[in-house]
Each structure stands twice: as C-alpha cells, then as structure tokens.
C-alpha positions in Angstrom: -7.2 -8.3 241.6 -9.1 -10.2 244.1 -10.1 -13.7 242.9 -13.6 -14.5 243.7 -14.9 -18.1 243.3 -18.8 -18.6 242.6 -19.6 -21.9 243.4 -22.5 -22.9 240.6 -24.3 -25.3 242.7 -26.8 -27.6 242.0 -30.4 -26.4 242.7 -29.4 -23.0 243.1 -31.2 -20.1 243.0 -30.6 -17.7 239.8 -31.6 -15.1 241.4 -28.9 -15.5 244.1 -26.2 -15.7 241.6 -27.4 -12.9 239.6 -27.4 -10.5 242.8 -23.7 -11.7 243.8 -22.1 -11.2 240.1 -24.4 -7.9 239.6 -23.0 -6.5 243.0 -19.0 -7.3 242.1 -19.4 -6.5 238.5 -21.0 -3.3 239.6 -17.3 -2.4 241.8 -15.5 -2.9 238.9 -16.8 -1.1 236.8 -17.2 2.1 239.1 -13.7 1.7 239.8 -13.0 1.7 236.3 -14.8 4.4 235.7 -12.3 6.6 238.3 -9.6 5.3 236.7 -8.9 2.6 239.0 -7.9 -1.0 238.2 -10.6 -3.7 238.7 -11.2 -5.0 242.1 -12.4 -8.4 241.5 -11.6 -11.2 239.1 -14.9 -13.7 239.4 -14.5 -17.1 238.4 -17.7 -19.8 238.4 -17.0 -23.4 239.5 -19.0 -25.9 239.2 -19.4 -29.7 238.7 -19.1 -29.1 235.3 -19.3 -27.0 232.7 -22.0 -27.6 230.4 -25.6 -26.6 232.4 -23.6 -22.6 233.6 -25.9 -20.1 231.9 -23.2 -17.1 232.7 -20.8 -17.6 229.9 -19.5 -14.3 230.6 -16.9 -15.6 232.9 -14.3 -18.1 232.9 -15.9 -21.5 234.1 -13.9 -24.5 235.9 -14.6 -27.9 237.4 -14.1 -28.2 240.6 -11.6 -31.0 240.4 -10.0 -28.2 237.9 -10.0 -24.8 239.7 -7.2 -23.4 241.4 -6.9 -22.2 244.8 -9.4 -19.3 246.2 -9.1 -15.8 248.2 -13.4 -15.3 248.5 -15.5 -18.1 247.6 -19.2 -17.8 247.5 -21.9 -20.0 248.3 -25.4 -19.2 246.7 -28.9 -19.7 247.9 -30.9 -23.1 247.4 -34.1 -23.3 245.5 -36.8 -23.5 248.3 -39.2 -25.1 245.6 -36.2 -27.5 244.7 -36.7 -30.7 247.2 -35.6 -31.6 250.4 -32.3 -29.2 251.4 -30.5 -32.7 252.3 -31.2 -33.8 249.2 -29.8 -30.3 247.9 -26.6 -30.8 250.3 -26.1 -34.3 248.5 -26.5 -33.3 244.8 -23.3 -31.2 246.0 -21.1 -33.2 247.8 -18.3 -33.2 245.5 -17.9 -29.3 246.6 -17.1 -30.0 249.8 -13.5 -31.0 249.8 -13.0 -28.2 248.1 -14.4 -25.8 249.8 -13.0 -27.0 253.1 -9.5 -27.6 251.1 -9.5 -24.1 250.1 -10.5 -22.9 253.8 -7.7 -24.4 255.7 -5.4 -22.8 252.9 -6.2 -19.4 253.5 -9.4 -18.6 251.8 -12.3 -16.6 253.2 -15.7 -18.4 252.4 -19.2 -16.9 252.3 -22.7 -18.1 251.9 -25.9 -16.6 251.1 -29.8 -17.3 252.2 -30.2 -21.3 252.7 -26.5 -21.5 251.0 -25.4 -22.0 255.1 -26.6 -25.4 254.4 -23.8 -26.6 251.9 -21.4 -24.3 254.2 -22.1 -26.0 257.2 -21.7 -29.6 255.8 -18.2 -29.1 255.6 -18.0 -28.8 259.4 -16.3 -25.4 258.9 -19.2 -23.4 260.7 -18.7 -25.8 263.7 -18.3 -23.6 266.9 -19.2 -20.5 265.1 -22.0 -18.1 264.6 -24.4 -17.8 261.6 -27.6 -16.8 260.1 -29.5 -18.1 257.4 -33.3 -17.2 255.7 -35.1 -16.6 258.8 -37.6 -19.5 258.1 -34.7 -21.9 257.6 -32.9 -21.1 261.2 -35.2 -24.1 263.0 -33.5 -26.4 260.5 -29.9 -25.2 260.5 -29.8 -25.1 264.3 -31.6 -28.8 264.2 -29.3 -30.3 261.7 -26.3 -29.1 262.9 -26.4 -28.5 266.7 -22.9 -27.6 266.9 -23.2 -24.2 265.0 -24.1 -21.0 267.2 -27.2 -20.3 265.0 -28.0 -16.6 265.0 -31.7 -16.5 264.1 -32.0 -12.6 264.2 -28.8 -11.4 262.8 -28.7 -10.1 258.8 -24.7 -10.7 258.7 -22.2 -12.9 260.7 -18.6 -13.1 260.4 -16.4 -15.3 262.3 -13.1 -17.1 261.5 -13.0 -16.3 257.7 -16.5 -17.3 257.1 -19.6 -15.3 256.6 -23.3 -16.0 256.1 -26.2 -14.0 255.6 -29.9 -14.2 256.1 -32.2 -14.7 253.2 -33.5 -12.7 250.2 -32.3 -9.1 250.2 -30.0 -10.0 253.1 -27.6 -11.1 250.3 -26.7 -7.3 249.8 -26.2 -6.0 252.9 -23.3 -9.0 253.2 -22.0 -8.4 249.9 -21.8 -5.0 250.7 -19.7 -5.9 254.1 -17.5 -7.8 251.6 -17.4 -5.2 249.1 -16.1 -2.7 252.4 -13.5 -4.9 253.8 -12.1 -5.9 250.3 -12.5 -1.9 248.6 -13.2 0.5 250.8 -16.3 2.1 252.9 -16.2 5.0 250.1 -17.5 1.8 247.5 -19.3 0.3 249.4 -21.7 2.9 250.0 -21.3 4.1 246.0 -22.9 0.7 245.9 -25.3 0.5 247.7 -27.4 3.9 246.4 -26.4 2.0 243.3 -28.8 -0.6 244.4 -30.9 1.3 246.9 -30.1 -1.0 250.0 -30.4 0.8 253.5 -27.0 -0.2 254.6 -28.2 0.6 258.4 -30.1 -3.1 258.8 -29.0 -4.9 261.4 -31.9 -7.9 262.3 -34.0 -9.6 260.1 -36.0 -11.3 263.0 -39.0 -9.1 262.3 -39.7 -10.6 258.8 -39.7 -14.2 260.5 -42.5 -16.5 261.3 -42.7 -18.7 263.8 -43.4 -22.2 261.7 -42.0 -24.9 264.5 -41.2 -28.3 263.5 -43.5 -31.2 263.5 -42.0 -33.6 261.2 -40.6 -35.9 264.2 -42.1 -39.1 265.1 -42.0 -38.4 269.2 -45.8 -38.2 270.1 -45.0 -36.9 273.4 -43.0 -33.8 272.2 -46.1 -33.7 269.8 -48.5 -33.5 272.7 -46.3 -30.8 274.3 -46.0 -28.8 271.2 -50.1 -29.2 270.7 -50.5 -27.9 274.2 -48.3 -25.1 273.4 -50.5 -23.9 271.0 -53.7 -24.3 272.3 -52.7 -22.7 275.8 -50.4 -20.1 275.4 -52.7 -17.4 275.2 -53.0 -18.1 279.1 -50.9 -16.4 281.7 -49.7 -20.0 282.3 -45.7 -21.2 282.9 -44.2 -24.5 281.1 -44.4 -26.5 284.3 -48.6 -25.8 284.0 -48.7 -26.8 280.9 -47.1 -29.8 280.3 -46.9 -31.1 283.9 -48.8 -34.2 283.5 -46.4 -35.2 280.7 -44.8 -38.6 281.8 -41.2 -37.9 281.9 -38.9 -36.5 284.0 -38.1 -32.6 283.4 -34.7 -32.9 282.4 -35.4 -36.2 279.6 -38.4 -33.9 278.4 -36.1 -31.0 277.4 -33.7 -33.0 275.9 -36.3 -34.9 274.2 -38.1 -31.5 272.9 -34.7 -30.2 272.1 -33.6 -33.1 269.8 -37.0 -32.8 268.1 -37.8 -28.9 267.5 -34.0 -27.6 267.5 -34.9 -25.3 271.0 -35.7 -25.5 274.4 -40.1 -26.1 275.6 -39.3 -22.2 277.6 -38.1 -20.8 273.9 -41.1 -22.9 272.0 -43.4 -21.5 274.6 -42.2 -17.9 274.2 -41.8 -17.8 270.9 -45.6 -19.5 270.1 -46.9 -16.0 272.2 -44.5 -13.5 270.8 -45.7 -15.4 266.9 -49.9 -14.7 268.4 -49.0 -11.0 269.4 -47.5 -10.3 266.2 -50.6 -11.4 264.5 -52.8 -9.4 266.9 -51.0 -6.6 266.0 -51.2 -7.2 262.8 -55.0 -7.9 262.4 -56.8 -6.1 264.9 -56.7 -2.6 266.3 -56.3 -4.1 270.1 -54.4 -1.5 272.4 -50.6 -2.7 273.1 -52.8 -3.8 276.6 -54.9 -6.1 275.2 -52.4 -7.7 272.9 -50.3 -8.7 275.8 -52.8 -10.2 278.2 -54.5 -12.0 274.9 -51.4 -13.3 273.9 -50.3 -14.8 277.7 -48.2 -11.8 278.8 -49.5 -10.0 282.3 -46.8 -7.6 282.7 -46.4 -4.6 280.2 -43.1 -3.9 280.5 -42.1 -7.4 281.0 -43.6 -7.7 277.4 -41.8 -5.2 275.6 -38.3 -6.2 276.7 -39.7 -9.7 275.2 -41.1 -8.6 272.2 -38.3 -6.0 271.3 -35.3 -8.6 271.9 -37.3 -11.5 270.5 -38.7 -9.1 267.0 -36.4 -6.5 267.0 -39.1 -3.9 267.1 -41.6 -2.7 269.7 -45.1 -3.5 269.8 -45.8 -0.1 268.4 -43.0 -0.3 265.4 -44.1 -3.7 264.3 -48.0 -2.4 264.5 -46.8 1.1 262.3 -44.9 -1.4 260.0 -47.5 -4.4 259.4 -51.0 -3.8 260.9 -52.5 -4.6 257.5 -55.9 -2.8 258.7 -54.6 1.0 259.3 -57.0 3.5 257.7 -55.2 6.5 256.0 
C-alpha cells in the first residue's frame, strides 16, 4: 500500500480533512469491494497527539513519523487569524515536510494549505494555485512562486496544490488517477458527484485588491483606479500626474498589491463588468463601454482569458435577475 501522510495542522479546516480521508477511504474500500488489496495506508501527523479528533487512524508526532510517499497539506481556517500567524503555529512541520521532499516524497496541499507549502521554499520556481481570494496574498508573500490564479490543479516537481473549497476533489481525484488508475478515479468521482471536466476556477473569484500597505501613493493610484476605470482611459491617463518616475511606480505598486498598475487596471474593469452582468440586463454592448472597454471583440478575448467564460456564459451562469 501507498503510505499517505495527513499533516493535522494547527487551525485547520475540518472540513478539509474530512474531504481528503472521505476521498482515500472511499478507494479502499471500492477496491476492496472487487477483490483488490487496499490502495492507501493513511497516517495523521501532527504536533502531537492529544487535540486529533480522527482516532480511526494511526496518529504520530512529527518528530516521530517515518518517512512519506504522499503527504498532504489541508486548508487553513479563514476565520482562524492572520495566515502568518497560521504559518507560525506550524513551523515545526516544516523540516519535515521539506526533509521528506528532498527524500523522495510527493507533497500536496489543499485551498489556503499553499501557505504552509510554500514556507518551506519548496514551491520556489514553480507553479500553484490556491482559493481564488487568497492568490493576491500567495503571489505577494512569496514572489518567487509562479502563482496560477485561474488554474483548479497544478503539478510540478512532485508538488501539487489546488484551489479552494471543492477544488480539493478535483486534485484528490488527479491523485487518486495517477496512484490507482483512471477507471477509480472516475468510480469516485460519481461517488461524490464532482464534474471531473473543471479546469479554471477564475470565474468564482473576486477581485478584493490589497490595501493594507502603508504607501499613500500606490494608495492614490489604486483610488484612481477605481474611481476612473469605467472610462475608456489608459494607465499613463490616469495616474500621470503621480510624482515618480514610471519604472519606480511599477515596482512600487508591485511590491504593494502583488501585480503590475496594467493588471490592477484590467482586472478593476473586468471585476465592474462582471457585476454589470450580474445585476442588470445591459446588452454585452453596454457592459463593455460602461465598464472602460471600446472594442467588442477586444473585450471578449479579455474577459474570456481573464474569467474563463464569455460575457454571455458568465451572464447565463450568475445574472441574479433572469426571469424564468
């Protein structure tokens, strides 16, 4: 059997652990049920022992566990303080984790789990996703990871993360593929009803920039931003009265928000067409000029690459207005 090692982390969320034991218990039992020998033989580690709720399976310390094939890194409590604070409540994982890596391991995280991942430096250089409204921070905190806002699955190196919430299935499933076979992993997922077809997760996201920097300039930019995108206006025309040279502006804005002032702008109309199209019954026309746009096609490209749908997908999907 495979061993799999659930990290028990502290502030994580039980709901992220339940779905990863459900969706390995699940395989071994069907396989069972053929005739077949278990798959997977899960193991929690923790800090310690006495606060793990799953007594079900066999429980070590950290400083006591053996060495890994799959480890597994769950989802933080968003209600559950600051995610530094969550990264530092587990710092005694990391050697561990990155020990286990170098060794052979393949490690995974789940949802806002990237965060513990990527403090081990082991996502450095590589590609990954998180919960769509934690993307900002990942790609803020640690600039050296190629953050993947829009994807539902990455996998580079031995290492895989997933966006958030039900994004947790549709990597255990990839998991559940390369470890079993395609056969399971599709027994599985009718088992739990996940479309296994989802590739983006960039249409559930909102646009929720960062403003907890103390640079009143970027402020002011970000404030113009705002107030002015709806107008067919470029960056320069916007913030060209800003005192400071173009290239010290972008690397100030950078260092603050976690992107570029062209992607801030961009993404600030794409976030006020979306809610247009939520909202109102405005043709696909008067979404685009009232969101800054002047050039239809020009405006789907953007809003397909940047949402993953069309104007007219998003609109069947969300308008919240739609008479029957």
């Amino acid at each position: 059997m495979i061993p799999v090692t659930v990290m028990y982390t502290r502030q994580c969320r039980p709901l992220s652990i339940a779905a990863i034991l459900d969706v390995f218990e699940s395989v071994n039992s069907a396989l069972l049920r053929r005739g077949e020998n278990a798959a997977f033989d899960i193991q929690l580690v923790s800090h310690d022992t006495e606060n793990v709720i799953h007594n079900k399976y066999n429980t070590l310390r950290v400083k006591d566990a053996a060495n890994a094939k799959l480890i597994l890194i769950p989802a933080f409590k968003s209600d559950d303080g600051d995610i530094k604070d969550n990264i530092n409540a587990n710092l005694e994982l990391i050697p561990w984790i990155m020990k286990q890596y170098h060794q052979g391991a393949e490690v995974a995280s789940f949802c806002t789990g990237a965060f513990l991942l990527a403090a081990t430096g082991l996502l450095n250089g590589k590609k990954a996703t998180t919960h769509v409204l934690a993307t900002y921070d990942l790609a803020r905190n640690f600039p050296q990871i190629d953050v993947q806002p829009e994807e539902v699955v990455t996998h580079d190196s031995g290492i895989y993360t997933s966006g958030g919430a039900t994004n947790t299935f549709h990597l255990l499933l990839y998991l559940v593929e390369k470890y079993c076979s395609r056969e399971v992993a599709v027994q599985i997922a009718k088992l739990f009803a996940i479309d296994m077809d989802r590739d983006r997760q960039n249409y559930f996201a909102t646009f929720l920039p960062t403003k907890d920097h103390t640079d009143t300039l970027i402020a002011t930019a970000q404030q113009r931003m705002e107030e002015q995108y709806n107008k067919s206006a470029t960056i320069e025309e916007i913030i060209g009265d800003i005192p400071s040279s173009r290239r010290n502006f972008v690397r100030r804005f950078k260092h603050a928000t976690g992107i570029t002032p062209i992607e801030y702008l961009q993404r600030t109309r794409l976030e006020g067409a979306k809610k247009l199209l939520e909202k109102t019954n405005q043709s696909i026309s008067e979404v685009m000029y009232n969101s800054g746009y002047n050039d239809v096609k020009s405006f789907r490209q953007l809003f397909k690459k940047g949402v993953g749908l069309t104007p007219k997908e998003y609109r069947d999907k969300f308008n919240i207005i739609r008479t029957n």
